[in-house]
C-alpha positions in Angstrom: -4.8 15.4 -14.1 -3.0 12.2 -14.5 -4.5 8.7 -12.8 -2.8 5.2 -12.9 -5.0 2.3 -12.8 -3.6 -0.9 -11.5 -6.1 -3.6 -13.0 -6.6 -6.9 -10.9 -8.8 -10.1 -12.0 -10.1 -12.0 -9.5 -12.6 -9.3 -8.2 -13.8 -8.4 -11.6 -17.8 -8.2 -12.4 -19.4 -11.7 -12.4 -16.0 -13.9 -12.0 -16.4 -16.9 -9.2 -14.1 -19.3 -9.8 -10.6 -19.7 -11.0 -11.8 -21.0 -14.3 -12.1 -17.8 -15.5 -9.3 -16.4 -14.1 -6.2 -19.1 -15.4 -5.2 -19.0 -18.9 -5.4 -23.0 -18.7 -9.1 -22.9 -17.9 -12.3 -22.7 -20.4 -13.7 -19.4 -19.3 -10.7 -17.5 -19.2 -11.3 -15.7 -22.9 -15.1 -14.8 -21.1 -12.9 -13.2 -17.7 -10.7 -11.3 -20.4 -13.7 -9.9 -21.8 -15.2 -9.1 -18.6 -11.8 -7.9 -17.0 -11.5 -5.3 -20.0 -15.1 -4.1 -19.8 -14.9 -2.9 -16.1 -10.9 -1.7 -17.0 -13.0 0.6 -19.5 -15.6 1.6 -17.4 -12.4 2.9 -14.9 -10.7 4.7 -17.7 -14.2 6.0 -19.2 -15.2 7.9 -15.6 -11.6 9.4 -15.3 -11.9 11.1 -18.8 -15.2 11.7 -17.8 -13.8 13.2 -14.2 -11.0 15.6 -16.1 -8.3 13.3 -15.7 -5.7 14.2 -19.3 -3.8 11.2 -18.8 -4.3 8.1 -17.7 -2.1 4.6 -17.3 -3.0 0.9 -16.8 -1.0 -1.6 -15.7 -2.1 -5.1 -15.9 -1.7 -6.7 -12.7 -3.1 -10.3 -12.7 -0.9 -13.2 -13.3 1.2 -13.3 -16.2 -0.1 -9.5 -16.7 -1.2 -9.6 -20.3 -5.0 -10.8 -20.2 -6.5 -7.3 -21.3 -7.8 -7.0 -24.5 -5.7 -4.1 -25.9 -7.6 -3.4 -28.9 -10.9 -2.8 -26.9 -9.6 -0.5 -24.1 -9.8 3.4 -24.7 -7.6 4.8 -26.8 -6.5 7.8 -25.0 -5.4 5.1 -22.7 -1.7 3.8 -22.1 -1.1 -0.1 -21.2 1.8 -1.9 -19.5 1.2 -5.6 -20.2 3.8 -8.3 -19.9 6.2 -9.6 -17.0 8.8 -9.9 -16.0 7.8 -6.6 -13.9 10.0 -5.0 -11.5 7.6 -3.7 -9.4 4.8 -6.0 -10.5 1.1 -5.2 -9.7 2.4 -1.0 -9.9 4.9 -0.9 -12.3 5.2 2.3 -13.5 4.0 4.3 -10.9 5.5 7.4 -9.6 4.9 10.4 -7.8 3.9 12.4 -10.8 0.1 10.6 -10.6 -2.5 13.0 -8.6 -4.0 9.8 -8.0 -4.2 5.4 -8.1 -7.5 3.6 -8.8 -7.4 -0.5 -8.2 -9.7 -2.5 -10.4 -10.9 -6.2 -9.8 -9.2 -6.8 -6.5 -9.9 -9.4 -3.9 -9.2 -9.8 0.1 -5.7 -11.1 1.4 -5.2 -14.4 2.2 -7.0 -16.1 5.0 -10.0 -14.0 5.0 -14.0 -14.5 3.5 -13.7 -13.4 -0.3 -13.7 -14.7 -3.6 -10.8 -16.4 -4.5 -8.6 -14.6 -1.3 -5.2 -15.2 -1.7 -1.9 -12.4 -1.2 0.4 -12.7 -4.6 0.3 -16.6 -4.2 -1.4 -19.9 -2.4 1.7 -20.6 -0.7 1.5 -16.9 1.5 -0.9 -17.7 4.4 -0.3 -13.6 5.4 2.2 -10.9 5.6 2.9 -7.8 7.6 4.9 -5.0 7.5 6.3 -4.0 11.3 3.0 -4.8 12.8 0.5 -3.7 9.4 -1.4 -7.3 8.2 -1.5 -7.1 4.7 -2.1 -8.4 1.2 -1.8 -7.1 -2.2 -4.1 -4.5 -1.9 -2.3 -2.7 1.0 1.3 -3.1 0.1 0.2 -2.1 -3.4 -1.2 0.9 -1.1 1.6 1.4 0.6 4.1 2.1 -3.1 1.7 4.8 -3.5 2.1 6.6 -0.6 5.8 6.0 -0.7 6.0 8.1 -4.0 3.1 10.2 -2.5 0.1 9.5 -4.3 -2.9 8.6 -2.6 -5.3 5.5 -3.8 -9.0 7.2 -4.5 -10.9 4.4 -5.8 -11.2 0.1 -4.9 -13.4 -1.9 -6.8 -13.9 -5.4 -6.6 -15.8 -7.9 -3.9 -17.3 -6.5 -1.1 -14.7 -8.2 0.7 -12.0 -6.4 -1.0 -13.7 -3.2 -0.9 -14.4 -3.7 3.0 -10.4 -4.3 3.6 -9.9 -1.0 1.6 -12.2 0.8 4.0 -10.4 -0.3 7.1 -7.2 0.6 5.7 -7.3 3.9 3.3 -10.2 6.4 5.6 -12.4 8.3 2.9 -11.4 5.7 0.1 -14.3 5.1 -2.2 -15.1 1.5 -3.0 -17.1 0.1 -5.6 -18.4 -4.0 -4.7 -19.4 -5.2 -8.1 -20.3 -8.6 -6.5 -21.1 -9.9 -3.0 -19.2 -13.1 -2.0 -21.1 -15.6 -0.9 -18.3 -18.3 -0.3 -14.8 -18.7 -1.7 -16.4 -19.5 -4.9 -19.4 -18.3 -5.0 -20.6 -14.9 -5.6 -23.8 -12.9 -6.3 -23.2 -10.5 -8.9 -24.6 -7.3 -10.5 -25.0 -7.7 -14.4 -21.7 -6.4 -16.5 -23.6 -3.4 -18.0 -24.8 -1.6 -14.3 -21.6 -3.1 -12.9 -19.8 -0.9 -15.5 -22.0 2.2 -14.7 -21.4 1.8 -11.6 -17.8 2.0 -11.9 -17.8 5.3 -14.2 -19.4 7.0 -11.4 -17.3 5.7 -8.6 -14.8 6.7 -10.2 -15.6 10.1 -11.0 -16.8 10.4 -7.1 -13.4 9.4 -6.4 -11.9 11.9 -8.4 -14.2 15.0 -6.8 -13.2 13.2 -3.5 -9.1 13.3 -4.0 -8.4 15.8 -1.5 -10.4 13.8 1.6 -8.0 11.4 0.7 -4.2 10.8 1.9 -1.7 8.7 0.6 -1.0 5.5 2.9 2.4 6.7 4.2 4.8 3.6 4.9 7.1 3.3 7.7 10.8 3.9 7.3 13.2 1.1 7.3 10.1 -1.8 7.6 10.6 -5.0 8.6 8.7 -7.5 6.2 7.6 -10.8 7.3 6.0 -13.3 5.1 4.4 -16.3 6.5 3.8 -19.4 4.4 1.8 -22.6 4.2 4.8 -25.0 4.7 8.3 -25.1 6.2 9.6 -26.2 2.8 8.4 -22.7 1.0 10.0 -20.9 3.8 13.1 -22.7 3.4 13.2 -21.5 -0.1 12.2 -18.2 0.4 14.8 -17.6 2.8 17.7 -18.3 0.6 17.8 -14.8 -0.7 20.2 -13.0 0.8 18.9 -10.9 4.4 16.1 -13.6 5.0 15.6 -15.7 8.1 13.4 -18.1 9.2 11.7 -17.3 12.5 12.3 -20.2 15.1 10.1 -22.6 15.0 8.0 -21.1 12.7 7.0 -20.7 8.9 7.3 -17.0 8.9 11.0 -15.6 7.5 11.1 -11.9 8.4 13.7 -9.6 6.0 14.8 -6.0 7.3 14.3 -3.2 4.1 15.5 -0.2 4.0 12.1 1.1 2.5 9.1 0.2 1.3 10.7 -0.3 -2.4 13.2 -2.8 -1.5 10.8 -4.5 0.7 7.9 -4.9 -2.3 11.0 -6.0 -4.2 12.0 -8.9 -1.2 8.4 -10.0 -1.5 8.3 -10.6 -4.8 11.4 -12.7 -4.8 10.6 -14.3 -2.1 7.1 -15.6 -3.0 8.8 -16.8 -6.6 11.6 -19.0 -4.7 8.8 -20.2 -2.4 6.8 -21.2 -5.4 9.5 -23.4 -6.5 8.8 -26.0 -3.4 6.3 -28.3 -5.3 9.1 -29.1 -7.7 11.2 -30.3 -4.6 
């Protein structure tokens, strides 16, 4: 069996706060740490679980904060951006199955440090499907068929996981008691906990289907200010929504519209240097 994990940060084990989660910030060598040690746990229950192979794609910011030396080495990492498909690079249909690690809710909702790909995305849909990271990352992997088993994280994250993907296992490492603020199980049982979700989810593939996307979906991105959506509509097939901050661009699959986000969202980003 073969499993791809794609490896978040804000939802990891014992993380409140974005100074553990920024490169710029004094506890972000103690979120690495953390970060890798519940990455492990992941990768320790799918050997465990029979998995043969197994990939990890880091999928938090600039995408290299894992500690490479310290993950398993049966293991095989993608670190480093530019990505073109980001938070699931390398994934394809040849996975029997997707596990995310250390994810958090979509913007706008109660969770740890809640945001979709950046602070300038209030929400995003695709046709009429509200979404963040978590379900269009859901949403590749049911495009190349593969079905997401496990979602660990807050139990915010692991709540929107629920509601989304039926018979999904979920594994809430901390409870979120505000935005930053969370009540947290100790790294060690956080880690055994992880192992045997994640060999559950393994013994519980087949309940699980992949999140099939629609065909030809219509993306729409809503941001925080007209000036972001200005910007994000420049790319070529965007359009701002009258009267609105929401530009809406027509895909011809769910690839090319994960692609259209992520452009979008980096032009938008550019507005606070207008």
């Amino acid at each position: 069996m073969k499993f791809y994990l794609s490896m978040d940060m804000e939802g990891v084990t014992a993380l409140p706060d974005y100074t553990y989660v920024d490169s710029k910030e004094p506890n972000y060598e103690r979120g690495r740490r953390l970060m890798t040690g519940d990455a492990n746990a992941i990768i320790h229950g799918a050997f465990e679980g029979g998995a043969k192979e197994f990939l990890i794609n880091d999928s938090h910011s600039k995408m290299n904060n894992l500690l490479a030396e310290e993950l398993h080495e049966d293991a095989l990492l993608i670190t480093g951006g530019v990505k073109n498909y980001s938070m699931v690079e390398g994934l394809d249909p040849s996975y029997d199955g997707v596990f995310f690690g250390g994810y958090h809710a979509r913007a706008g909702q109660k969770g740890v440090m809640a945001h979709s790909m950046i602070f300038a995305v209030r929400t995003m849909w695709i046709n009429d499907l509200e979404i963040g990271e978590l379900g269009f990352n859901a949403l590749v992997a049911g495009y190349h068929g593969v079905p997401v088993l496990l979602v660990a994280g807050d139990d915010c994250a692991c709540k929107e996981a629920e509601a989304l993907i039926p018979n999904v296992v979920t594994a809430a490492v901390k409870e979120s008691l505000t935005r930053s603020a969370v009540k947290t199980l100790h790294p060690k049982d956080a880690q055994r906990l992880l192992r045997e979700k994640t060999r559950q989810a393994i013994d519980n593939r087949k309940r699980v289907k992949p999140l099939a996307p629609p065909d030809a979906p219509l993306l729409r991105i809503e941001f925080t200010n007209y000036g972001e959506a200005e910007l994000a509509a420049m790319m070529p097939g965007c359009e701002i929504e009258a009267g609105t901050t929401v530009v809406h661009f027509q895909a011809e699959d769910i690839l090319e519209a994960y692609r259209a986000m992520l452009v979008m969202t980096e032009l938008a980003m550019q507005a606070k240097f207008c």
